[in-house]
C-alpha positions in Angstrom: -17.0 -16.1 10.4 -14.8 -14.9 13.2 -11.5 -16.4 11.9 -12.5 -13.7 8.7 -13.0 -10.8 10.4 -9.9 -10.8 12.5 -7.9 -10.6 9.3 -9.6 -8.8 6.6 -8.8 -5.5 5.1 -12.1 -3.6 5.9 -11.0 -4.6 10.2 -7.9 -3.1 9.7 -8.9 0.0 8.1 -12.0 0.5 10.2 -9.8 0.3 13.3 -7.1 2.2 12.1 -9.6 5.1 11.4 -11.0 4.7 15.0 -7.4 4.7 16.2 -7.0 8.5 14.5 -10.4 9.7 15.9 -9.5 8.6 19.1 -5.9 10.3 19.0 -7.5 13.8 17.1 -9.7 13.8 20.3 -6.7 13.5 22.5 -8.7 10.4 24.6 -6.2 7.1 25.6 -8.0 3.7 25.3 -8.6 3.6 29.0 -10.6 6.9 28.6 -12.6 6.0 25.8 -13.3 2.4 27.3 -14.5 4.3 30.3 -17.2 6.3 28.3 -18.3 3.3 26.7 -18.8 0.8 29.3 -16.5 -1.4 28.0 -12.4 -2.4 29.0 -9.7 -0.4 27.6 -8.6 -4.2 25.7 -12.1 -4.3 24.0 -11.0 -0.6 22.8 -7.6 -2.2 21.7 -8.9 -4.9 19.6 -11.3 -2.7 17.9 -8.6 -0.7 16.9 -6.2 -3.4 16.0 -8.7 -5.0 13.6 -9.1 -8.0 15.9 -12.7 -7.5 17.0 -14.2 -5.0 14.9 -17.0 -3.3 16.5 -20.8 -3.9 15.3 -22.3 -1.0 13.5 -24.4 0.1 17.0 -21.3 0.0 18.5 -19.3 1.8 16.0 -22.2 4.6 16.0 -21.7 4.2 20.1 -18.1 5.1 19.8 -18.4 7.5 17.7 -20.6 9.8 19.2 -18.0 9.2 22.4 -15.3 11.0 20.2 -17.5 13.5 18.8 -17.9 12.2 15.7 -21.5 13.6 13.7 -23.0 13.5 10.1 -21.8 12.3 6.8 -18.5 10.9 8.8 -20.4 9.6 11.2 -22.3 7.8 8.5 -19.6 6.7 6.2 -17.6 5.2 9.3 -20.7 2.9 10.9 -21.3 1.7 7.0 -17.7 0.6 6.8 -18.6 -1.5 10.2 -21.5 -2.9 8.2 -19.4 -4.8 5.4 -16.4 -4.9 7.7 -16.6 -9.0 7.3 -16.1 -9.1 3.7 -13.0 -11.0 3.4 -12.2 -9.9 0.0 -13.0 -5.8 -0.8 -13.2 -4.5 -3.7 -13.6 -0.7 -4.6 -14.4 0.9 -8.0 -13.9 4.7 -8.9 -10.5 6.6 -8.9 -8.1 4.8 -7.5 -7.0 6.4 -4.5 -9.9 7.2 -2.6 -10.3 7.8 1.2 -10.8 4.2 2.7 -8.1 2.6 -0.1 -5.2 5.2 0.9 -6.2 4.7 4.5 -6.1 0.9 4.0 -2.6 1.1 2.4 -1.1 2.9 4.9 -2.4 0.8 7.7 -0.9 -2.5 5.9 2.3 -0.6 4.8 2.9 0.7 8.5 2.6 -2.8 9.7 3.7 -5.0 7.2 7.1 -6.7 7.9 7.9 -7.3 4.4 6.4 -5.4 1.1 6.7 -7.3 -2.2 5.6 -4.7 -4.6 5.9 -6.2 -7.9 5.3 -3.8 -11.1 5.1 -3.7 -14.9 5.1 -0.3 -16.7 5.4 2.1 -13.9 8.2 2.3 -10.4 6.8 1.5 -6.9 5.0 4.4 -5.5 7.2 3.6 -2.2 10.3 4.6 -4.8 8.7 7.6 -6.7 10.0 11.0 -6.6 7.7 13.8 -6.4 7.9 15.1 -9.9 7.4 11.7 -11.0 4.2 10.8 -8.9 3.0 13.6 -10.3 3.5 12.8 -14.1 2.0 9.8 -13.3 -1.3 10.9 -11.9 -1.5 13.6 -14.7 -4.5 12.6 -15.9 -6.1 13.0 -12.2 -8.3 16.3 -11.6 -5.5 19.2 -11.0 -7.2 19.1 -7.2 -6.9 15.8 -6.1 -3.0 15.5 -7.6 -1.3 17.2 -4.3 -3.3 15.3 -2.0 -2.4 12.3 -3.6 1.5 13.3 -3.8 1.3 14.2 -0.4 -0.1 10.7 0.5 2.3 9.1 -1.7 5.3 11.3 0.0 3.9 10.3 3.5 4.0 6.7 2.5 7.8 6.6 1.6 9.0 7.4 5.2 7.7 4.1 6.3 10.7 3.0 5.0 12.8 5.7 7.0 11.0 4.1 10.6 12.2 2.1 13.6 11.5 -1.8 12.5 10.0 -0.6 8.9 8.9 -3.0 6.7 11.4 -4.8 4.0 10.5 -3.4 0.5 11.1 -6.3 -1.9 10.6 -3.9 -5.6 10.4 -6.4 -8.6 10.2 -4.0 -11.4 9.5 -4.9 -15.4 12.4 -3.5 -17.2 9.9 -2.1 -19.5 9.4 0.4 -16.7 13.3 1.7 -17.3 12.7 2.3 -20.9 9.1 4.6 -20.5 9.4 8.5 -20.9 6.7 8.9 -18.1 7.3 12.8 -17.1 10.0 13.1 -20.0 14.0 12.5 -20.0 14.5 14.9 -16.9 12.3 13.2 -14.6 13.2 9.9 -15.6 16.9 10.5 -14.8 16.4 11.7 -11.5 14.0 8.7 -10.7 16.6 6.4 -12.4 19.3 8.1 -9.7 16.9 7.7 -6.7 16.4 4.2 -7.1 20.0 3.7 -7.2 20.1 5.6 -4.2 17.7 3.7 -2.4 18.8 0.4 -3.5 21.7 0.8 -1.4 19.6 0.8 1.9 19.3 -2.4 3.6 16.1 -2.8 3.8 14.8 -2.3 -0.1 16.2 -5.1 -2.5 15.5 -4.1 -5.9 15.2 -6.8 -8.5 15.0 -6.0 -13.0 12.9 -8.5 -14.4 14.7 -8.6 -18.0 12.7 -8.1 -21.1 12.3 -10.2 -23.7 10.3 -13.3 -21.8 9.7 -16.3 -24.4 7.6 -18.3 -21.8 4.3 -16.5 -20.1 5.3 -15.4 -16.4 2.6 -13.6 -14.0 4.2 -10.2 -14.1 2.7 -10.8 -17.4 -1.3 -10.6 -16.0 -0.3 -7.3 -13.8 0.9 -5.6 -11.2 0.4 -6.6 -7.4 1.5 -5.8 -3.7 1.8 -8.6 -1.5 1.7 -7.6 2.5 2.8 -9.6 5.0 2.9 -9.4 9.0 4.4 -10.8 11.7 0.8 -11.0 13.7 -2.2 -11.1 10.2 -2.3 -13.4 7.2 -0.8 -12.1 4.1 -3.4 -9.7 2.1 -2.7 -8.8 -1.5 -4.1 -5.7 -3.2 -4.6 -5.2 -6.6 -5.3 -1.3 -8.7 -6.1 -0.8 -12.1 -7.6 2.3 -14.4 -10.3 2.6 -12.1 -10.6 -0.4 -9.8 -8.8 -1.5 -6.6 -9.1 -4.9 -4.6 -8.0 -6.2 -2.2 -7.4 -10.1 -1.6 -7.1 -12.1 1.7 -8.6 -15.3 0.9 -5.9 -18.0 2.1 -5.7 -19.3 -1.9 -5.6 -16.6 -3.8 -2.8 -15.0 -1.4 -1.0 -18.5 -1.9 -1.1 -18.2 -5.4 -0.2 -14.3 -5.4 3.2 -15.8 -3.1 4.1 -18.3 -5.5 3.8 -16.2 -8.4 6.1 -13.1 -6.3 8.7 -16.0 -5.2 8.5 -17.8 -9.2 9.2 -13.6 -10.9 12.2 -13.0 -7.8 14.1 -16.5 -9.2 13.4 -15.2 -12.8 15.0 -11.5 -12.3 18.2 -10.4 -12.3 20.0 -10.1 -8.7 20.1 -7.3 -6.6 23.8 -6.7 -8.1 22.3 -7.1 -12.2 19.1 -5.2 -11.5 21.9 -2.3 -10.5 24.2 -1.8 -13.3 21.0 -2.3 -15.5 19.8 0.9 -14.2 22.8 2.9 -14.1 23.5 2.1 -17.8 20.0 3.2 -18.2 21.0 6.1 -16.4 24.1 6.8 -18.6 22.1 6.4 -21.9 19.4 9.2 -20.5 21.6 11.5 -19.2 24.0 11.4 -22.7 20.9 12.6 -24.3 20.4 15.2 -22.2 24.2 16.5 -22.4 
C-alpha cells in the first residue's frame, strides 16, 4: 500500500495544493514544520506526494495555514481517497482537482506524449481556438479555462521544461473547429512551435487499413525523471487518470507503436503548411 501512494495522482495533487496554501500564506517548510510538530522533510514529502498526510493530519495542517470551511473540507476529503492508485472523475471536464492535477504532472514531467484524434494539444492551442473548442462550456467557466489552458503552455517556455512529443490525427488538420480564420492561425502556430527543440510534432496520415490505438482515443502519457509514468484520459464528461504499472505499459507501447506509424518530424511539416496554403487560398 505504500509503494501506491508514493506515486499516484491524488499524492501529487493533494501535495501540490498544500504546496500553494503554504506559499499564499507566505510560511517556508521549516515554519510550517515548526507549527506542527513535525520536521521541515515530513513537510517536503507531504508536498512532493511522497508521504501524503492522513486526513487528521491534513485537517492539522490546514488549520496551521489558515485554512476553514468548504476548503477546508474538500482538501481533508481528497487525503481520504488519496491511495487510490487509479482516479477517476466524472462531470465537466476541467474541474478544480483535474486542472490542478495537470498542471502538477505537466510542471514536472520530463517528457509529454500527448497523442490526439480530432482536436490539437491544448499545450499547442491558440486562444481563439481553445475557445472554439470549449464553446459548448457555460459562457462563465470559458475564460477560466482559457486562462488555465494559456498558463499551461508556458511550461514549455521554462528552465528544464518538459519535451512535448504531439502525435496528432491528420483528421485534426482537415476540421473547421472555430472556422477557416482560426484554423489558419492555429495551422501557423504549430508550425511555429514545431521549430522549438523541445516539441516534435508527428501527422499520423489518414487513411489507416489496419486498426491502430489512436483509433480507441485520445491520451497523455507523463513521465518523470523521479515517479512512474501516469496516463490521463478525458472524454465528453469523464476524466481518469491511470498509474497502474500495466495499463501505463500498454498506454507506452501503444504511444511508441502510433510514433513508428506517423510521418517524421520533417513530413508531419510540409503536411501542415500545404494545409496551411489550401486554407489560406480560400480565404484570399
Amino acid at each position: 500500500m505504500a509503494r501506491t501512494a508514493k506515486t499516484n495522482p491524488r499524492a501529487r495533487v493533494l501535495g501540490a495544493e498544500l504546496r500553494q496554501l503554504r506559499e499564499a500564506a507566505g510560511l517556508g517548510v521549516r515554519e510550517l514544520g515548526r507549527r506542527l510538530g513535525v520536521g521541515h522533510t515530513t513537510v517536503w514529502r507531504y508536498e512532493s506526494g511522497l508521504k501524503p498526510p492522513s486526513p487528521e493530519d491534513t485537517a492539522s495542517l490546514l488549520t496551521a495555514l489558515g485554512v476553514t470551511g468548504a476548503e477546508k473540507e474538500r482538501i481533508v476529503k481528497m487525503a481520504r481517497t488519496v491511495r487510490d492508485p487509479n482516479w477517476l472523475t466524472s462531470g465537466v471536464p476541467g474541474i478544480r482537482e483535474e486542472l490542478a492535477a495537470l498542471i502538477e504532472f505537466e510542471r514536472t514531467a520530463t517528457r509529454i506524449t500527448d497523442v490526439q484524434v480530432l482536436v490539437f494539444p491544448g499545450m499547442l492551442q491558440t486562444r481563439e481556438y481553445m475557445q472554439a473548442v470549449m464553446s459548448t462550456l457555460p459562457p462563465e467557466l470559458i475564460e477560466t479555462r482559457v486562462a488555465f489552458r494559456l498558463s499551461r503552455r508556458e511550461i514549455l517556455d521554462s528552465d528544464g521544461g518538459p519535451h512535448l512529443a504531439a502525435l496528432i490525427a491528420e483528421a485534426a488538420l482537415h476540421e473547421r473547429i472555430g472556422g477557416a480564420a482560426v484554423m489558419a492561425d492555429q495551422l501557423r502556430y504549430l508550425i511555429k512551435m514545431s521549430k522549438r527543440e523541445n516539441v516534435t510534432i508527428q501527422i499520423m496520415p489518414s487513411g489507416a487499413t489496419a486498426w491502430h490505438p489512436a483509433h480507441a482515443g485520445p491520451f497523455i502519457l507523463f513521465e518523470f525523471d523521479d515517479q512512474k509514468p501516469i496516463v490521463h484520459l478525458e472524454h465528453f464528461r469523464t476524466a481518469a487518470f491511470l498509474r497502474n504499472v500495466k495499463d501505463v505499459n500498454d498506454y507506452r507501447q501503444a504511444a511508441d507503436n502510433l510514433r513508428e506509424g506517423a510521418l517524421s518530424p520533417k513530413e508531419s511539416l510540409e503536411l501542415i503548411a500545404s494545409r496551411l496554403e489550401a486554407i489560406e487560398g480560400e480565404l484570399g
